[in-house]
C-alpha positions, -999 to +999 in steps of 0.1 A: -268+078+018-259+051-005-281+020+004-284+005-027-260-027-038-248-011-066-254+023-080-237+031-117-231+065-135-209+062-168-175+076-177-151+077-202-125+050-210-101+072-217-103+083-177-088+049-167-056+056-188-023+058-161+016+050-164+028+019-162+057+024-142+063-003-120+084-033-111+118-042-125+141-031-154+151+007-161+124+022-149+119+064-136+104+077-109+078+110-112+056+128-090+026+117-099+034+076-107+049+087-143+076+088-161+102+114-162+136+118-178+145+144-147+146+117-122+160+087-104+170+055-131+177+025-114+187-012-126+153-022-104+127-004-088+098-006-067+098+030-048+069+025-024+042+005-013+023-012-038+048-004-063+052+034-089+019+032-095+007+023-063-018+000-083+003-031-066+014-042-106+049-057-116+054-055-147+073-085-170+061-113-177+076-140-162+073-146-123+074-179-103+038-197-095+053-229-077+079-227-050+091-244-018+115-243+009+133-267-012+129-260-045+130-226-056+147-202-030+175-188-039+179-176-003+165-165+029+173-141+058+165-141+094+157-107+103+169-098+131+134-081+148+104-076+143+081-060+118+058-059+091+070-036+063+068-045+025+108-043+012+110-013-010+138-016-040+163+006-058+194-005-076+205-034-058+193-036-029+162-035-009+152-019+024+131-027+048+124-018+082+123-038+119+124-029+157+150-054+176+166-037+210+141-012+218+154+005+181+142+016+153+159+002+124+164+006+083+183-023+069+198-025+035+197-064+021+220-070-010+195-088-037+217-108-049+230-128-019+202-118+010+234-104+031+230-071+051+248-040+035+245-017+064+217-016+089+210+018+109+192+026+139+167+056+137+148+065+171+131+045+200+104+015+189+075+016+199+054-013+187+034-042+192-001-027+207-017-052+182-003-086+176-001-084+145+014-048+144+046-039+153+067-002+156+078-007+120+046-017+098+052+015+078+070+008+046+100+031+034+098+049+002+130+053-019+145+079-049+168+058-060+194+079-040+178+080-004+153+060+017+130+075+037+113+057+065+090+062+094+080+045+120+049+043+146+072+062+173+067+096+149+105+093+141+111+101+101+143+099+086+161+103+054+195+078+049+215+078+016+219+047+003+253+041+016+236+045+051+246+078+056+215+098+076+211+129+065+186+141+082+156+131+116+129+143+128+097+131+152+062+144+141+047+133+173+076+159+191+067+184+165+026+183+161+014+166+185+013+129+207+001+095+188-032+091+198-042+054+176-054+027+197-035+004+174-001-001+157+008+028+130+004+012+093-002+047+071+034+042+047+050+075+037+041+089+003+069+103-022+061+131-042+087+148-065+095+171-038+086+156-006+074+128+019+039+132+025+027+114+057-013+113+066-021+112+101-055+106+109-066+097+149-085+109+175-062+135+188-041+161+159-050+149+124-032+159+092-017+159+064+018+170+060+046+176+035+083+176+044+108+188+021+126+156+009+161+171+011+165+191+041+136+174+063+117+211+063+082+216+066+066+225+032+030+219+044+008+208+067-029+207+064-054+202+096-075+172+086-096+168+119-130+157+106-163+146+117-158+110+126-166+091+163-143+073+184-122+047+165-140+056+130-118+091+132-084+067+133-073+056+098-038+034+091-047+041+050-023+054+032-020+087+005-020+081-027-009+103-058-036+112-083-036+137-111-070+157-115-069+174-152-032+177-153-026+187-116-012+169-089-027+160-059-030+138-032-062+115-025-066+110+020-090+085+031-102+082+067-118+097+090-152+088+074-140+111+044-121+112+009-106+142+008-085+161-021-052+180-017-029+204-037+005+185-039+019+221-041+003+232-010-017+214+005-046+228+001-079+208+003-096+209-029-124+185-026-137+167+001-163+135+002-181+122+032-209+095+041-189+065+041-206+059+072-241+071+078-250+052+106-222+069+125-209+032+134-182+035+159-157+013+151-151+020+110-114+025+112-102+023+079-070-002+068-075-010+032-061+020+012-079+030-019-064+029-051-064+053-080-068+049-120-064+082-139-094+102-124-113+076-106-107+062-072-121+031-054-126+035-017-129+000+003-146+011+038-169-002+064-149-026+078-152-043+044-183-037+038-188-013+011-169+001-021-174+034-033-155+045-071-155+081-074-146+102-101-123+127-086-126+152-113-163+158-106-157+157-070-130+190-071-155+204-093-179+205-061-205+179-075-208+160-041-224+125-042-230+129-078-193+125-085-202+086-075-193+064-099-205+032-085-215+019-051-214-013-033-223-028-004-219-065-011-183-066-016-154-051-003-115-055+016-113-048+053-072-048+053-059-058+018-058-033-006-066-041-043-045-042-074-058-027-103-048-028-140-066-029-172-098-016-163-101-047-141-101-038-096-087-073-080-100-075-042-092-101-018-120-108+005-111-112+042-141-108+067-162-140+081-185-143+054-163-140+025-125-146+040-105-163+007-128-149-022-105-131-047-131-113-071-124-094-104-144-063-105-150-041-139-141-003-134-162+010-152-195-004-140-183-024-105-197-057-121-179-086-108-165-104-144-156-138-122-148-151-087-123-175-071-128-187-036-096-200-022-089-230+005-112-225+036-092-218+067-085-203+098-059-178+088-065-144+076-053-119+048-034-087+058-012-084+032-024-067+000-026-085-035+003-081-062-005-089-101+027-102-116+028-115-150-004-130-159-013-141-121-028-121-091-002-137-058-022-137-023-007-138+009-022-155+033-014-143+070+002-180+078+031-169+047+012-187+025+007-176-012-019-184-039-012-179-073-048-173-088-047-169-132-041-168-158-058-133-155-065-131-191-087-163-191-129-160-192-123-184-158-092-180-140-082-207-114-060-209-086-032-225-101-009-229-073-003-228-032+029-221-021+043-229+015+078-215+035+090-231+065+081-198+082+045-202+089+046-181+120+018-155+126+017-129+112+030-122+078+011-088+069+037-073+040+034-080+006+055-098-022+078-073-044+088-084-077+126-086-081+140-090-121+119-124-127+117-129-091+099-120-061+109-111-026+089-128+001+089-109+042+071-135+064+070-129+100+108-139+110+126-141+075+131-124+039+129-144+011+140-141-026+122-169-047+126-172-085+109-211-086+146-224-104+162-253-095+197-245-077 
């Protein structure tokens, strides 16, 4: 299944069309990435993990492309452990996650002067099978009014945002032992009701909903699929996708795409193939990313991209719900941005390690390429498009500003070095105001480019 380079069926335009809620100023939260007068307003937001959207856009227009230890920082924080989570915001402050004394922690940083608010301690760590995992690689997700975090010891916890916990629990205790041969990355999903996680290993696999106020079960769906050894084990995370009005929740792993009822759970379409050969080792890192109906699928350890149209695919149509196919191209562990009917990937195996392409939606047609500096350092964190510019992280804290996007050739345009050049720094820039906020491996950065 699916040999060919690049296989193309059309669709509509009008299927790319999604909410642009993301980044700074007065934005609301809803349950599918959209905006709703019911919810959480804050002065700044970015709820989860590649932002509202999940499509890992800021929006504004004016970001920093040149910055320094010297020039440019308006401060910096040691952190006091370890960890790899991307800072989540709401209101004034952002949290973030670390192990440091055998502890779990969420810590609350004040935007403004990078000082600690409250920090709270929220089960045992258990990190650092990989080195560059840790117990705390999952990102939080925030309301506005609560933060929710999880961790790779199964511990999941709600804490107001005075630092006030309202309520634990521990999945492993509940359904069953972690069974990854690596550090946990999948990042809690917030619905309008819930915290969805994914888990997806060799031992229990599922997908499961927990109520968002009183840490209740709402759901849990089995998701143990046909997948060998380490393929089986995915460190994706959920995304939320609308299929003809209703909400659901989009799972890859496990050498599957599968569809759920964000009411229930139920599965309600299911796509398999990603690997054919039954390879072994395809555990999946690079989570896919979702515009309106149609979902890209990174896979094969980089390899391959599959776009699917999601609507077909609940309506039973199996492979032919395959938009396009590639197996020239593709993102092992940085997940692409997306916006304007244009898919940004960051290339990071051996043969293609710095190349940032620009793909077309629609077709899968690459519209340009930029390769960046050679060099021995890899890319874990995933892409952010701020402004006009598409920001890379390279793993030594490095960032490349590649743009202007809206040029027929963009260029990189800028490299930017920290003082912390420490393997490895795996989360991802968040855009703050005109800002951004920078976790490398031992500090947290705010960077705005201004002279002090």
């Amino acid at each position: 299944m699916r040999k060919l380079s690049l296989i193309c069926r059309s669709f509509t335009a009008a299927s790319l069309t999604a909410a642009s809620l993301v980044g700074s100023g007065f934005a609301a939260f809803g349950p599918m990435g959209s905006a709703s007068p019911t919810t959480c307003v804050a002065e700044e937001l970015w709820p989860q993990w590649r932002g509202a959207d999940q499509n890992g856009v800021a929006s504004g227009d004016h970001f920093p492309t040149q910055w320094s230890e010297s020039q440019g920082v308006d401060w910096k924080v040691k952190l006091p452990g370890s960890g790899g989570s991307t800072p989540v915001i709401a209101g004034s402050h952002a949290y973030l996650t670390y192990g440091d004394k055998d502890k779990n922690h969420l810590v609350a940083i004040d935007l403004k002067s990078g000082k600690t608010s409250w920090s709270v301690q929220l089960g045992t760590d258990r990190g650092n099978k990989h080195r560059k995992g840790s117990g705390s690689n999952p990102s939080a997700v925030t309301d506005g009014k609560h933060v929710y975090a999880y961790f790779r010891s199964g511990d999941l916890a709600c804490v107001d945002t005075d630092g006030n916990v309202k309520w634990e629990l521990n999945l492993q205790e509940k359904y069953g032992e972690d069974t990854l041969w690596w550090d946990l990355g999948t990042s809690p999903l917030l619905t309008d009701n819930a915290i969805v996680i994914a888990v997806m290993q060799s031992g229990p696999s599922y997908v499961v909903a927990i109520d968002k106020t009183s840490g209740d079960e709402l759901w849990r769906t089995e998701r143990m699929l046909d997948a060998p050894e380490e393929a089986a084990q995915s460190y994706a995370t959920p995304l939320n996708v609308s299929v003809d009005g209703e909400p659901m929740i989009a799972v890859m792993g496990a050498d599957h795409l599968t569809l759920h009822n964000a009411k229930d759970g139920k599965q309600v379409g299911i796509l398999g193939g990603f690997n054919p050969d039954g390879e072994k080792f395809f555990r999946s890192i690079s989570s896919p990313v979702a515009v309106g109906e149609i979902i890209v699928c990174p896979y094969a350890r980089g390899a391959t991209l599959t776009t699917v149209n999601m609507k077909m695919l609940v309506a039973g149509k199996g492979d032919e719900a395959i938009i396009w196919f590639r197996d020239d191209l593709g993102s092992d562990v940085p997940t692409p941005a997306a916006q304007n009917g244009n898919l940004y990937l960051v290339g990071d195996g051996k043969a293609n390690r710095g190349q940032i392409s620009c793909l077309d939606i629609e077709t899968g047609k690459a519209k340009w390429q930029v390769q960046l500096p050679k060099s021995r350092q890899g890319y874990s964190s995933s892409p952010l498009i701020a402004g006009n510019h598409l920001y890379v992280t390279q793993e030594d804290g490095v960032i490349f500003v590649v743009g202007p996007l809206d040029a027929e050739n963009p260029a990189l345009v800028a490299t930017n070095e920290l003082a912390d050049n420490e393997p490895f720094t795996v989360a991802s820039p968040v855009p703050v105001g005109d800002s951004l906020l920078i976790r490398t491996h031992d500090y947290l950065y705010r960077v705005s480019g201004k002279e002090k």
